[in-house]
N, C-alpha and C positions, 0 to 999 in steps of 0.2 A: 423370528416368526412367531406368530400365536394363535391361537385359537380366532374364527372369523369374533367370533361373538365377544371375545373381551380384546380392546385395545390397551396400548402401553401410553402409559403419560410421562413427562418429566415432572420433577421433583426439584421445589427452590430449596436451600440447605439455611435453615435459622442464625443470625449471628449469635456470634455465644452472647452470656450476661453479662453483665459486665459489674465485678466488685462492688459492695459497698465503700465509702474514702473511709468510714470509720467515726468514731465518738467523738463530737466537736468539731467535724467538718462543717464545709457549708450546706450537703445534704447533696453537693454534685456526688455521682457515679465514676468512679474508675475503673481500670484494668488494671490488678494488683500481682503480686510475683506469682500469686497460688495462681491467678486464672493462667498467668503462662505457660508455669509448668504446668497445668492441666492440657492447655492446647500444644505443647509441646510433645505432652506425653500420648495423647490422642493422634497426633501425627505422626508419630512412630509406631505406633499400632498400624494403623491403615496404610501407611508404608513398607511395613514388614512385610503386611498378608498378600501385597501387592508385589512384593518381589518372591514370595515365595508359591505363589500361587498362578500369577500371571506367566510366568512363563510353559506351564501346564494346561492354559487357556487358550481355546483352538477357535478358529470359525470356518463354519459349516457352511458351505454352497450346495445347494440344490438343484438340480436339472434335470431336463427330460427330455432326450430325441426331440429334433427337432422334424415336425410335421406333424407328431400324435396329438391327438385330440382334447385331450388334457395336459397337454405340457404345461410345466408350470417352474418357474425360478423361484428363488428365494435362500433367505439365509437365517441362521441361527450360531449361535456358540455351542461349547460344550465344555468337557475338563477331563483330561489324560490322567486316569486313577492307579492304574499300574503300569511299569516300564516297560512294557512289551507294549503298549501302544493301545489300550480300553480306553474306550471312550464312554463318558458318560453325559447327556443330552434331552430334551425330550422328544417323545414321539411324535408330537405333531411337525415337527421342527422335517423330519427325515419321512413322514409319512407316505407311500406310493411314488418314492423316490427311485428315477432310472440310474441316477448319477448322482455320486456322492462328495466333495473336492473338500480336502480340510488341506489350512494353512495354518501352520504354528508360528509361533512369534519370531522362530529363527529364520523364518523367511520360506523353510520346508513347507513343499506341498503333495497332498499324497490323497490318493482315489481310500476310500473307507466303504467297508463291507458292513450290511447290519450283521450284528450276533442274533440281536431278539428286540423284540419292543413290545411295551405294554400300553397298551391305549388308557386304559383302566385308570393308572395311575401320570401319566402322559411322560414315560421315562421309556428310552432306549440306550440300547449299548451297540457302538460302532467300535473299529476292528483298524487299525493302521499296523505299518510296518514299524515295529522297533531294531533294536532292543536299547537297553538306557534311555529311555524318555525323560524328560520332566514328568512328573508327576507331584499329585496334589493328594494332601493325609485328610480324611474325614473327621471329624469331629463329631461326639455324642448330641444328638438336638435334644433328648431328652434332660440332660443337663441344663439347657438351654433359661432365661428368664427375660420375661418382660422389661426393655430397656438396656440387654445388651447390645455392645455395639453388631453391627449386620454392616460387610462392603461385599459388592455386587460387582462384577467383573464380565466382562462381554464384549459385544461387536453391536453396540445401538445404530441404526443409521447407516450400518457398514465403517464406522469409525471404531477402527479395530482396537482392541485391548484398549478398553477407557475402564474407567473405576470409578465407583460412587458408592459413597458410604452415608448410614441412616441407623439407626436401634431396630432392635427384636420389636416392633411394634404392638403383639399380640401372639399368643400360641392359641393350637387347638382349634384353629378354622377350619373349614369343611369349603372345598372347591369343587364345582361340577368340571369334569372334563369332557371333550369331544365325543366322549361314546356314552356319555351320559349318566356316568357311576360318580358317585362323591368319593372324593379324597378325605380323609377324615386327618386330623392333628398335621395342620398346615402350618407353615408359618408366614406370617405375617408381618411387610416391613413396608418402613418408608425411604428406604435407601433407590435413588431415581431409575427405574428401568425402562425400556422402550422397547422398538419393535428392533430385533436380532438381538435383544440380550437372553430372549430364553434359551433354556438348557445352560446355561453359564453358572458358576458356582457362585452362591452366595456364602461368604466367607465369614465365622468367628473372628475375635481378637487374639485367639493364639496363633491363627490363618489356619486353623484345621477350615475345611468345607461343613457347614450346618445344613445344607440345604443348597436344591437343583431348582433354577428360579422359573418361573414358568406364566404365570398372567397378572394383568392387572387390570382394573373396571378402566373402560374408556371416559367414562363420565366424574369421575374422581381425580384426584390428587393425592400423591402421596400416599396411594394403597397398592401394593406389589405382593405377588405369593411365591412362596416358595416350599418345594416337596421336601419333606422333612430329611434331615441324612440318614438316620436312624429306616425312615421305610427305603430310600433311595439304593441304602447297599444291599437288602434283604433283596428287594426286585431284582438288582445288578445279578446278585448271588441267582438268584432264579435265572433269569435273562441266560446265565454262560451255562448253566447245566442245560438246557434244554429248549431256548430259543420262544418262548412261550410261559408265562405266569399264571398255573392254573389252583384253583380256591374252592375252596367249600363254603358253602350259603347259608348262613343263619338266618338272615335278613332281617337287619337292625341295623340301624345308624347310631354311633358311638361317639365318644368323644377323650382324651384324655382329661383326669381330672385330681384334683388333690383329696385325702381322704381327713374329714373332721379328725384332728389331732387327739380331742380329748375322747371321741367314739373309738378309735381305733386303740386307743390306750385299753379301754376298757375292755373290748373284747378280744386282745392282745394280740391283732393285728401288727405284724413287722414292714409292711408295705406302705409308703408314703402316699400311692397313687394308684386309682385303678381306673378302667374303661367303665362309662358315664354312659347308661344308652339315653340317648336322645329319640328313637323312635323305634318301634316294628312292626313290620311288615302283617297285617293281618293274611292267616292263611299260611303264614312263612314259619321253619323249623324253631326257631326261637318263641315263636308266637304259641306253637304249638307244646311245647315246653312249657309256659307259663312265666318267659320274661315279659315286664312291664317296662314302662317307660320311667326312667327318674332309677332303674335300679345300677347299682354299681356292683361288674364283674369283679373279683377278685383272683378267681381261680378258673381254667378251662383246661381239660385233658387233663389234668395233674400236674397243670405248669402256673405259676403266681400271673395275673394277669396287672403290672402294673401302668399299660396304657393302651393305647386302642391298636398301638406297631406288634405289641404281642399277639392280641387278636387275630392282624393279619398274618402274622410270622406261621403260627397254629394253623389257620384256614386251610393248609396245604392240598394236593391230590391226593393226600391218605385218608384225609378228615369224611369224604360224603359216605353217605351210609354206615356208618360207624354211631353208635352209642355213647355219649363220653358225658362226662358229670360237669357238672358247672357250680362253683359255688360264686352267690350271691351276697352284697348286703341291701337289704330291702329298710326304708328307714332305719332305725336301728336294729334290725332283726338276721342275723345270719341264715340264709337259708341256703338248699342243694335241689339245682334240678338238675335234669336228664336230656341232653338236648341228641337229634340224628341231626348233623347236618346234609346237605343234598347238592348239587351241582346248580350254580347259575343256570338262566337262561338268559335271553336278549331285553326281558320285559324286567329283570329283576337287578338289571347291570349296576344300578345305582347301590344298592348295598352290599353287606359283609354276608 
């Protein structure tokens, strides 16, 4: 299932390249022993993450009393993160849901309870009977680089547990969700999704989980998103203390970003990366402050800010009304402001 406003496409998969013969050939192209064992070795990657991951790979049925006025079916995936039986998914997937049916690959099937769900970020946590699940190990996204391998695992079309694999196509994208707030440090792949692969893990080469997969433009090819893992378990963690993810407001739009090597040398920065704002909110805590647009956070509360997931991790229900320092790099110029942050409202949902 997905969002009304973004559809899921498939994805055609490139033939590899194919060798040069070499000096003094006729100038024809072969398949040489390196490309084998390249595709050999590439096949055993996406075969690993597929037995180690798929069997932690659920799908979601959706229902609702039959006669009420907005009944509505559908389905989605998810992935079993601990053996006691958490489920992790997106929100829209389970959203105003009467009835909840997950079927695991061993053919088990079992009614799921939500724990909590965040619209915000389009991630819920569902609840099944264990104990000893399959389960699936996270992997750091922030590790993450342009051109890793990305396999995507789910229930497209209701064709259960299929697997399709693509590269990191891009980090650091920004996704509106259903309630109208940006996701900030997205990732970005071309690994083929459709309608029922959201909430399904998109998977690393070592088969940790990078990312909980969630839309893609209807009008493209070959573009699919997925919620970082890195903010995916911070939310989860939120989700099982208290059923609800609540934030402090700066209002600004961020971005992760890498810091000028040879700037950070000089002002003896140990931080490789920091949060990149892209926009603020006139009128909003940050504004008020005297953050700009183009400056990069380094430091918030007294914690190193190296990408926009510590931002959120920060933003907590302790953070509004609270005084806390910020330090900045403004062109090359270290500076320290003073930020209150305040509590969302429904008109501000889009930012931090």
């Amino acid at each position: 299932m997905t969002p009304s406003s973004q559809g899921l496409v498939p994805l055609a998969a490139s033939p590899p390249l194919a060798a040069s013969s070499g000096a003094g050939s006729s100038g024809r192209e072969a398949q040489g022993p390196d490309d084998a064992l390249l595709l050999d070795a590439y096949s055993r990657t996406v075969t690993r993450a597929a037995e180690r991951v798929g069997p932690a790979t659920v799908k979601i049925d959706v229902r609702s009393p039959t006669g009420e006025p907005a009944a509505r079916n559908g389905s989605g995936s998810g992935f079993i993160f601990t053996p006691d039986g958490l489920i992790l998914t997106n929100s829209h997937v389970v959203r105003d849901a009467r009835q909840i049916e997950v079927a695991l690959p061993s053919g088990d099937h079992q009614r799921a309870r939500v724990v909590g769900e965040d619209p915000h970020t389009d991630l819920a946590v569902l609840s099944i009977a264990g104990p000893d699940l399959p389960h699936a190990s996270f992997a750091e996204s922030k590790r993450l680089k342009v051109g890793s391998i990305a396999i995507a695992i789910g229930n497209p079309f209701g064709f259960s547990w299929t697997v399709t694999a693509g590269v990191v196509s891009a980090l650091g994208r920004s996704l509106r969700t259903e309630s109208g707030r940006l996701v900030d440090d997205v990732i970005q792949t071309d690994a083929a999704l459709n309608p029922g692969n959201s909430g399904g893990p998109l998977v690393g080469s070592h088969a940790g989980v990078i990312g909980v997969n969630t839309a893609t433009f209807s009008s493209s090819q070959g573009v699919g998103f997925a919620i970082a893992s890195d903010t995916a378990q911070w939310i989860a963690m939120k989700l099982l203390q208290s059923g609800v993810v609540r934030r402090g407001y700066l209002g600004v739009g961020a971005q992760t970003a890498p810091l000028p090597l040879r700037l950070a040398r000089q002002l003896g920065l140990s931080q490789e990366s920091a949060a990149f704002v892209t926009s603020v909110d006139q009128g909003g805590p940050a504004a008020r402050a005297g953050l700009r647009d183009g400056d990069l956070v380094l430091e918030f509360a007294g914690k190193t800010i190296t990408g926009v997931d510590d931002l959120h991790r920060l933003l907590s229900d302790e953070t509004p009304g609270r005084s806390l320092e910020m330090r900045i790099l403004r062109h090359t110029k270290l500076e320290r402001l003073t930020v209150t942050p305040g509590l969302p409202s429904a008109a501000r949902a889009r930012s931090k």
